[in-house]
C-alpha positions in Angstrom: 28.1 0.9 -13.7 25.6 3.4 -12.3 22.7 0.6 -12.0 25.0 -1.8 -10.5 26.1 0.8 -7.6 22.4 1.7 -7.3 21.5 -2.1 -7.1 24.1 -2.5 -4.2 22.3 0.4 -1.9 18.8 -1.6 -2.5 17.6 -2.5 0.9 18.0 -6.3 1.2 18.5 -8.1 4.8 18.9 -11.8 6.2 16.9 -10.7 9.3 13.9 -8.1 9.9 15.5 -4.2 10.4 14.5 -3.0 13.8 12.4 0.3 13.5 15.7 2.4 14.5 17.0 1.3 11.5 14.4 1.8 9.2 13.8 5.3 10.8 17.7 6.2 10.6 17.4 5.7 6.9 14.3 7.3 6.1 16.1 10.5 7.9 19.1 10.0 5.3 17.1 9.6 2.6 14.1 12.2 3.3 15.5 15.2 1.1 17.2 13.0 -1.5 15.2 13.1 -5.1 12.2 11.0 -6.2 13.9 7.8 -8.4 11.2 9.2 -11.0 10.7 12.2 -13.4 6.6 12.4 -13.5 6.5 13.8 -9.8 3.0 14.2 -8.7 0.8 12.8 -11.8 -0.9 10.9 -9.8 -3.3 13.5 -8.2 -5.1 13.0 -10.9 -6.9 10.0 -12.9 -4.5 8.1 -15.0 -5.4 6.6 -18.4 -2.1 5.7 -19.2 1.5 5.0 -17.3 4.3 7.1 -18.3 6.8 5.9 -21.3 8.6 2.1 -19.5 6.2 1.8 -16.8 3.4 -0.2 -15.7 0.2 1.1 -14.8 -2.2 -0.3 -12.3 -5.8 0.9 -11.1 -8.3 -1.4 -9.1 -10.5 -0.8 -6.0 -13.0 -2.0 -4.3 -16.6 -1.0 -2.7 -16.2 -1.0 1.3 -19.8 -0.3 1.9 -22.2 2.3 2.7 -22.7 5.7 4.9 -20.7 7.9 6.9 -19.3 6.1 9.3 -17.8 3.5 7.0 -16.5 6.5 5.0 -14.6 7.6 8.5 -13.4 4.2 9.6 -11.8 3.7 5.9 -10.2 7.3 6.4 -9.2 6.6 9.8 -7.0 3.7 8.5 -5.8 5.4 5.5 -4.6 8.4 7.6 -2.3 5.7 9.5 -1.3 3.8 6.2 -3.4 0.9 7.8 -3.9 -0.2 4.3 -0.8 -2.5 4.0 -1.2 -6.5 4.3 0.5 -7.7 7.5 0.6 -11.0 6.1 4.0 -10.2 4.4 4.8 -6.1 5.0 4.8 -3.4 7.7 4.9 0.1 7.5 7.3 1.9 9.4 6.2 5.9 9.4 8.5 8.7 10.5 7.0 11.0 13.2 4.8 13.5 12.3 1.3 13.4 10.6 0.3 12.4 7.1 1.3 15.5 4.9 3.4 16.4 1.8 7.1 15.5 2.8 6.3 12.8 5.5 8.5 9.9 4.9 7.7 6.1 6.1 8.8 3.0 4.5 7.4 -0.6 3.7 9.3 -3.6 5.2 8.4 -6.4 2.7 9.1 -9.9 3.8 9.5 -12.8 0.9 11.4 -16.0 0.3 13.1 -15.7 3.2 14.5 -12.5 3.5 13.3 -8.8 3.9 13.3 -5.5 1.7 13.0 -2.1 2.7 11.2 0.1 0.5 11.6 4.3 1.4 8.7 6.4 0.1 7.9 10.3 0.6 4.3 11.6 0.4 3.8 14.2 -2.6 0.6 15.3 -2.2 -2.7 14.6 0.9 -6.2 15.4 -0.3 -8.6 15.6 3.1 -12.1 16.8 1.8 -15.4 15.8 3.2 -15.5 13.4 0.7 -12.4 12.2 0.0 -9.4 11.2 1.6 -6.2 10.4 -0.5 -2.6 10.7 -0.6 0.2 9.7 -3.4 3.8 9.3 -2.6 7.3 8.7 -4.6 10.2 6.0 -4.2 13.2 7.1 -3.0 16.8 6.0 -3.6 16.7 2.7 -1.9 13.1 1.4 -2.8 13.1 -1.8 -5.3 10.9 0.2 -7.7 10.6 3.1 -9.2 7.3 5.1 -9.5 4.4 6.7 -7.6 1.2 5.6 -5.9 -2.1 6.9 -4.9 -4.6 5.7 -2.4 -8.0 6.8 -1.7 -11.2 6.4 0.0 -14.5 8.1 -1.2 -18.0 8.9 -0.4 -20.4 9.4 -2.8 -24.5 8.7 -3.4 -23.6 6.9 0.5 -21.4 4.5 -1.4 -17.8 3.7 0.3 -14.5 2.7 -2.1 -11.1 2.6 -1.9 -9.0 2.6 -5.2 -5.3 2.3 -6.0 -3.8 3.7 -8.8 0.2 3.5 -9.4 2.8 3.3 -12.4 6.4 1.8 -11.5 8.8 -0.2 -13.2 12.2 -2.1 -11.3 15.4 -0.1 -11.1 17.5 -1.8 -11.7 19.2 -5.3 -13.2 18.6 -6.8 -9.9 14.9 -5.7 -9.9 14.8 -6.5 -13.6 16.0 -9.9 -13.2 13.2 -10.6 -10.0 11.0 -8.9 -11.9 8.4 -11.7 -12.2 8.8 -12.6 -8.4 8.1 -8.9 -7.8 4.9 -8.3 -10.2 3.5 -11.8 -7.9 4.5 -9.3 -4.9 2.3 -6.6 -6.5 -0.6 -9.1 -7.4 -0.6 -10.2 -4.2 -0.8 -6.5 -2.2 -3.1 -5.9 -4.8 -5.6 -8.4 -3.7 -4.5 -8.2 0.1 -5.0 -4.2 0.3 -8.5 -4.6 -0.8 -9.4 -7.2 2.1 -7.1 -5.4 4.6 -9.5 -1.8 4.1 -12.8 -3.8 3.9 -11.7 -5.4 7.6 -11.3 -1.5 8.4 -14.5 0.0 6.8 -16.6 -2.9 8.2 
């Protein structure tokens, strides 16, 4: 009964939410829990997901020398790293830090999904930019996600490392049409940050 209630306040619409929408329910939803237990494993390298969940890690190389480092950083800092071809993020006000909420509007056979996330954890080095964030009650998934650029011997990447799993039947029964959703970012992300870096 519990995962059909929770299936019911999944964020589903006919037509696109306007920003005050999404924004109204990222306030409603930015001290609720993370839909997870493993809060904040993803600070660091993961071999293997956690018990039920799916682990993914790819990347890519965006190039090489500083300033591609700082463009690739710039875009991450604004979570430019999403494909407009089928989402947009909308962030809440405020700069990229631990507790910062935004959410991803995803848009697929012909209706949209709102997905609220919070921010766990920011690294801002010279070498290294990254940040991981949670689902929140609402998002179709649950589980955690890092992304990060990187400098090193001049060489630029960006990698993506994440473990989720749907939560509930109706996530469970899309479940194929929502790994193709993942595939897809998957690939997408990459080209979107080497636009960026170039």
């Amino acid at each position: 009964m519990a995962e059909v209630a929770l299936a019911i306040r999944l964020m589903f619409y006919l037509r696109a939410p306007t920003d005050e929408q999404v924004l109204a329910l990222l306030r409603d939803r930015a001290h609720q829990a993370f839909t997870y237990e493993d809060v904040g494993i993803t600070r660091g390298s993961l071999e293997a997901a956690p018990s039920g969940f799916t682990l993914d890690r790819y990347g890519v190389e965006l190039g090489r020398g500083q300033a591609v480092f700082e463009r690739a950083r710039a875009a991450l800092r604004r979570i430019d790293n999403y494909p407009p071809s089928f989402t947009r993020v909308v962030r809440s006000p405020g700069d990229l830090a631990p507790g910062f909420t935004f959410a991803t509007l995803a848009s697929h056979l012909g209706f949209h999904s709102v997905h609220p996330c919070r921010v766990i954890h920011v690294i801002d080095v010279s070498d290294c930019f990254a940040f991981c964030f949670g689902t929140l009650p609402g998002h179709a998934e649950s589980g955690e996600e890092r992304f990060e650029v990187s400098i090193e011997s001049d060489v630029v990447r960006y990698d993506v490392q994440a473990f989720s799993r749907p939560i509930s039947l109706m996530s469970r029964i899309g479940a194929p049409i929502a790994r193709a959703l993942q595939v897809r970012f998957q690939r997408e992300t990459l080209d979107v940050m080497r636009a960026h870096a170039g």
